[in-house]
C-alpha positions in Angstrom: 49.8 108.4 124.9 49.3 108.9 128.3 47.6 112.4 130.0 49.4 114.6 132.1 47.3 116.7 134.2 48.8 119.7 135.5 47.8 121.6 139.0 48.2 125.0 137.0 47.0 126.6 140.8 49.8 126.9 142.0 51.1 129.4 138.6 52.5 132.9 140.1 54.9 135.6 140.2 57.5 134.0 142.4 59.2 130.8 143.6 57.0 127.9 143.0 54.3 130.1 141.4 57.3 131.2 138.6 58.1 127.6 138.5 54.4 126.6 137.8 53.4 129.7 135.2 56.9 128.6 133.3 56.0 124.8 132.9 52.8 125.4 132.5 53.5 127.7 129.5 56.2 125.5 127.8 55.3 122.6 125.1 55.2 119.8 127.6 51.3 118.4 126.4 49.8 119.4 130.0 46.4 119.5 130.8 44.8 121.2 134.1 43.7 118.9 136.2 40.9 121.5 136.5 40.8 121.8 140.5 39.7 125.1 142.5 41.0 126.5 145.6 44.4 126.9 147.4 46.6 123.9 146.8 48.3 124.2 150.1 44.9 124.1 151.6 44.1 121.8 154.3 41.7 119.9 152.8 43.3 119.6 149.4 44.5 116.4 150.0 41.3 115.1 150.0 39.9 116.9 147.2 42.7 116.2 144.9 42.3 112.5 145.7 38.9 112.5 144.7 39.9 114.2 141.3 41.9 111.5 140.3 39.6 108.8 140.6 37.7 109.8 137.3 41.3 110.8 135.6 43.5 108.4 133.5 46.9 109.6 133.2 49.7 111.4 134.7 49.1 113.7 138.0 52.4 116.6 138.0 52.4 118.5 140.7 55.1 121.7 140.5 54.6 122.3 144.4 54.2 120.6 147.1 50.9 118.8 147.3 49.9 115.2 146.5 46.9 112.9 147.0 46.8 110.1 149.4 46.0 107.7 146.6 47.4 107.2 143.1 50.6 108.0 144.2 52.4 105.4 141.4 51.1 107.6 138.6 52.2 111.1 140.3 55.0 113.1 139.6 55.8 115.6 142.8 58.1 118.5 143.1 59.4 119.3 146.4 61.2 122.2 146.3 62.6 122.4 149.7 62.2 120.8 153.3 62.4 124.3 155.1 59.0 123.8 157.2 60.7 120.0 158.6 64.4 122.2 158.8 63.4 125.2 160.3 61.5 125.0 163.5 60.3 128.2 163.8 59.2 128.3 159.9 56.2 126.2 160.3 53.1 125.5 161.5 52.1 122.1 163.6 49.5 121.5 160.8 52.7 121.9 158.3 55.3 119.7 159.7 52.3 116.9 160.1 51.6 117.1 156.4 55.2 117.2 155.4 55.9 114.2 157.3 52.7 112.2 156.9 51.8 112.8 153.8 54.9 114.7 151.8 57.6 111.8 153.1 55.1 109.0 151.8 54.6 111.0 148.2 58.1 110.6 147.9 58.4 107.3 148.6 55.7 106.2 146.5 55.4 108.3 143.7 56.7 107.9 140.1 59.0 110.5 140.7 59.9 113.1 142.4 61.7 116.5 141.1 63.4 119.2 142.6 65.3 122.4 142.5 69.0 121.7 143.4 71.4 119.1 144.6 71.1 120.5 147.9 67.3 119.8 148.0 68.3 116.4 146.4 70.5 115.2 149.1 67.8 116.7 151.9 64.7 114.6 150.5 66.9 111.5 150.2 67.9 112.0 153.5 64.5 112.9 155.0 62.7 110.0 153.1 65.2 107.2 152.4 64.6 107.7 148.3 67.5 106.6 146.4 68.9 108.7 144.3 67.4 107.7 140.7 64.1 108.6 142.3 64.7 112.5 142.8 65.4 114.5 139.9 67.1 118.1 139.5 65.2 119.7 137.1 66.5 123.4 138.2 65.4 126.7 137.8 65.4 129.3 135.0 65.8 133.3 134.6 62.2 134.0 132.8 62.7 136.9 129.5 62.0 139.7 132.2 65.4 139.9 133.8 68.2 140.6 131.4 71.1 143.5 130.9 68.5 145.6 128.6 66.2 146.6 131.2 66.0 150.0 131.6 67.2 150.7 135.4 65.2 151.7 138.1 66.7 155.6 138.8 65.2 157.2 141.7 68.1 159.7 142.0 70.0 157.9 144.5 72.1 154.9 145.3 70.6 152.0 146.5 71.1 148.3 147.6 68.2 146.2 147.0 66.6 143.1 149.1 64.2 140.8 147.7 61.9 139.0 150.1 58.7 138.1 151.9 59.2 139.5 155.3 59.5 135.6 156.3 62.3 135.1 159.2 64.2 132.6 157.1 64.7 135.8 154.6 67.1 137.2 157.5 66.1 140.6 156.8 66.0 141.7 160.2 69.8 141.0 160.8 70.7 142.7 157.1 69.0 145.3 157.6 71.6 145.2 160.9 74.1 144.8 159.1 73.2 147.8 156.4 73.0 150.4 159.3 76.4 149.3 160.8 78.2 149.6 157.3 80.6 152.6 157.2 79.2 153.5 153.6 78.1 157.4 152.5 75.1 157.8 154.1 73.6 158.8 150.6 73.5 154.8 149.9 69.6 154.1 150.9 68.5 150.3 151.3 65.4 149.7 149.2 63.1 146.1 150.1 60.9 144.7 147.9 57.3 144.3 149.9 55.6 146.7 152.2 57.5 147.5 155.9 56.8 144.7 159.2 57.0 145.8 163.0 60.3 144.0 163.3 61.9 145.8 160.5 60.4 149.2 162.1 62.1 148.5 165.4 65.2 148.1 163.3 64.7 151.6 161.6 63.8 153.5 164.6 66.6 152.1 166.7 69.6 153.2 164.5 67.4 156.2 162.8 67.6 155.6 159.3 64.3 156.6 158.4 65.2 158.6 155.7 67.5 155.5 154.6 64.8 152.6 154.3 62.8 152.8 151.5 59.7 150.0 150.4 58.3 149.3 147.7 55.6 147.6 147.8 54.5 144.8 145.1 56.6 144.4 142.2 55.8 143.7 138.8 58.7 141.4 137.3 59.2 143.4 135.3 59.7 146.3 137.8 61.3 144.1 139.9 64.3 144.0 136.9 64.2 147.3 137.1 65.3 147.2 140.5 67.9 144.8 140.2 69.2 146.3 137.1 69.3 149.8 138.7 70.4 148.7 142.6 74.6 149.0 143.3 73.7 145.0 144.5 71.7 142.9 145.6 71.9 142.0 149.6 70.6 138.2 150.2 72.1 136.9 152.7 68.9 134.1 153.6 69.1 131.4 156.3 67.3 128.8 153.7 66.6 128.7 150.5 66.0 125.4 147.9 67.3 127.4 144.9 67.5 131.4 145.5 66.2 132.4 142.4 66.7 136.0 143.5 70.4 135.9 143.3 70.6 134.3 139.2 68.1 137.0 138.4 70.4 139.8 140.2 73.1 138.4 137.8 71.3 138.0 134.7 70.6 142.0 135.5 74.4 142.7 135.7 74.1 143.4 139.5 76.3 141.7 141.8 75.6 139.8 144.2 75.6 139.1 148.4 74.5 136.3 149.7 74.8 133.0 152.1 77.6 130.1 152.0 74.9 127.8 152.9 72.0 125.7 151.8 71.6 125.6 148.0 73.2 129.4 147.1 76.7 128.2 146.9 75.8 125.5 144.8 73.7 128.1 142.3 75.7 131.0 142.6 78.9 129.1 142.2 82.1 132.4 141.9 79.7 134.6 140.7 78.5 135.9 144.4 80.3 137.3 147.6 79.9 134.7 150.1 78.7 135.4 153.6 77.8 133.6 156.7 74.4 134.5 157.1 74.3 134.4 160.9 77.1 137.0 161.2 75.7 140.6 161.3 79.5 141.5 161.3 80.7 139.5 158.3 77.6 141.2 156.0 78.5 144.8 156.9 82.3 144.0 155.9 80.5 142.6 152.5 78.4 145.3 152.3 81.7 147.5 152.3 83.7 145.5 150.4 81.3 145.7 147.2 80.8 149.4 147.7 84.0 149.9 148.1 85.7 147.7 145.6 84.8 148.6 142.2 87.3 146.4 140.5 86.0 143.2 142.4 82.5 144.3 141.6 82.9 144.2 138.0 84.2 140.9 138.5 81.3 139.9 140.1 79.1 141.4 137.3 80.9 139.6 134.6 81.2 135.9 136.5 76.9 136.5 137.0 76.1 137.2 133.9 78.3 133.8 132.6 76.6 132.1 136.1 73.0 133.4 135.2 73.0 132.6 131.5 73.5 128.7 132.5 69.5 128.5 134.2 66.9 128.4 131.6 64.0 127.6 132.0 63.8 125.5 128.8 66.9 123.3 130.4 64.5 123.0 133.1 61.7 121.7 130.7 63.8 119.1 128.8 64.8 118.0 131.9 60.9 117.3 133.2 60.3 116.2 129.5 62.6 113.7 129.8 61.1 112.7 133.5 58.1 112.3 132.1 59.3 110.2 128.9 60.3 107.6 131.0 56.7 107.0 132.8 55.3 107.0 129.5 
């Protein structure tokens, strides 16, 4: 049988990283491909080249990177094309690999996986695959994030965002949208992450200070305590491949905002409150609609728990088992 040599450098707490660290520790027979340094690095094309020279077997990538040679034997996962959609979401350096070296993995590689049919339907359109080529292998809700977490209580109400401070997150314009919402002003907004200058502006202009909390780095398994304890979760992003985020909300039994765009509506199906994420007005009347309707809440909590408990992360392994028994 064949090796499979696995980048484990790319294993994490979130997005691909939680992808990685849950293949990784699955029963797939992987082996590391034993590489150091930042995959995304600039020169990791090269280096990873020169690995596989002296390797027979396999190369699975569960990010982004492939080498320039090889390429028949590789197995890529491209998560999403948001630094070739999204002009201001990438460097020069970025959008040159993506479309020098990314477009011609996916052409010529064994296979390629990804995260959702909307990623699907954007690589086939960005590279010209045909379908059979890309593979959905999904996402999962890891043990942490379930309806026995004890809930984050720090004595108030609270809606919760989750993100990176990255403008594709939209935070600027929810945190908008938060401040405009005629809600009791005892509701706080709590991000995940530390504070950025943009959000501060935000803050000072409407003078919520005392209504903005942070953080800081979370745990997942404080960051279930969050979800679990938060009145919902606000994630209303411009872009996301999966929007893992809004199936662990669920799987917490707190409801859910978020975007009628890119892959959410696909994942979060009648389990989320739909919004267009470029209307600061239509997520303040979501905000206040799920505060203020209890009844529709619950139904929200009951549809994403049902949504939530269809992502596991062992559906995604038989799914890249499978990938991979067909290479063999």
């Amino acid at each position: 049988m064949k090796k499979i040599y696995f980048d484990s450098r790319w294993c994490g707490s979130h997005g691909i990283g939680r992808f990685a660290s849950e293949i990784k520790k699955s029963k797939l027979p992987l082996q590391d491909i034993r590489l150091h340094g930042n995959p995304a690095g600039r020169f990791d094309v090269f280096k990873l080249t020169l690995s596989l020279f002296r390797l027979d077997g396999l190369f699975f990538s569960p990010g982004y990177n492939a080498p320039l040679l090889f390429l028949e034997r590789s197995i890529i996962t491209v998560h999403d094309l948001n630094h070739i959609d999204l002009s201001y979401n990438s460097s020069f350096l970025k959008k040159m690999y993506y479309s020098f070296v990314l477009k011609r993995a996916c052409i010529n590689s064994a296979k390629v996986l990804t995260v959702s049919e909307f990623s699907k339907d954007r690589i086939m359109k960005w590279s010209g695959v045909d379908a059979d080529k890309v593979i959905v292998v999904g996402n999962g809700v890891s043990n942490e994030f379930n309806l026995n977490v004890k809930p984050y209580q720090p004595g108030f109400p609270y809606v919760f965002i989750v993100g990176n401070r990255k403008a594709h997150k939209n935070e600027v314009r929810a945190l908008e949208a938060f401040c405009l919402a005629i809600i009791p002003k005892e509701i706080k907004l709590i991000f995940s992450g530390d504070i950025s200058a943009e959000l501060k502006k935000i803050i000072d202009k409407y003078n919520v200070n005392n209504r903005v909390l942070f953080s800081g780095s979370l745990s997942n398994d404080k960051l279930a305590q969050f979800y679990r304890g938060a009145e919902f979760l606000l994630f209303p992003s411009l872009y996301e491949g999966f929007g893992l985020p809004a199936i662990e909300s669920m799987a917490c039994g707190t409801a859910v905002i978020t975007s009628n765009s890119t892959s959410l509506v696909e994942i979060s199906g009648d389990a989320a409150l739909l919004v267009n994420p470029e209307s600061t007005s239509e997520i303040t009347h979501a905000i206040e609609k799920l505060y203020n309707d209890i009844d529709y809440r619950n139904l929200l909590i009951k549809n994403g728990i049902t949504r939530a408990g269809k992502y596991t992360w062992e559906g995604t392994v038989k799914k890249i088992e499978a990938a991979i028994n067909g290479l063999l």
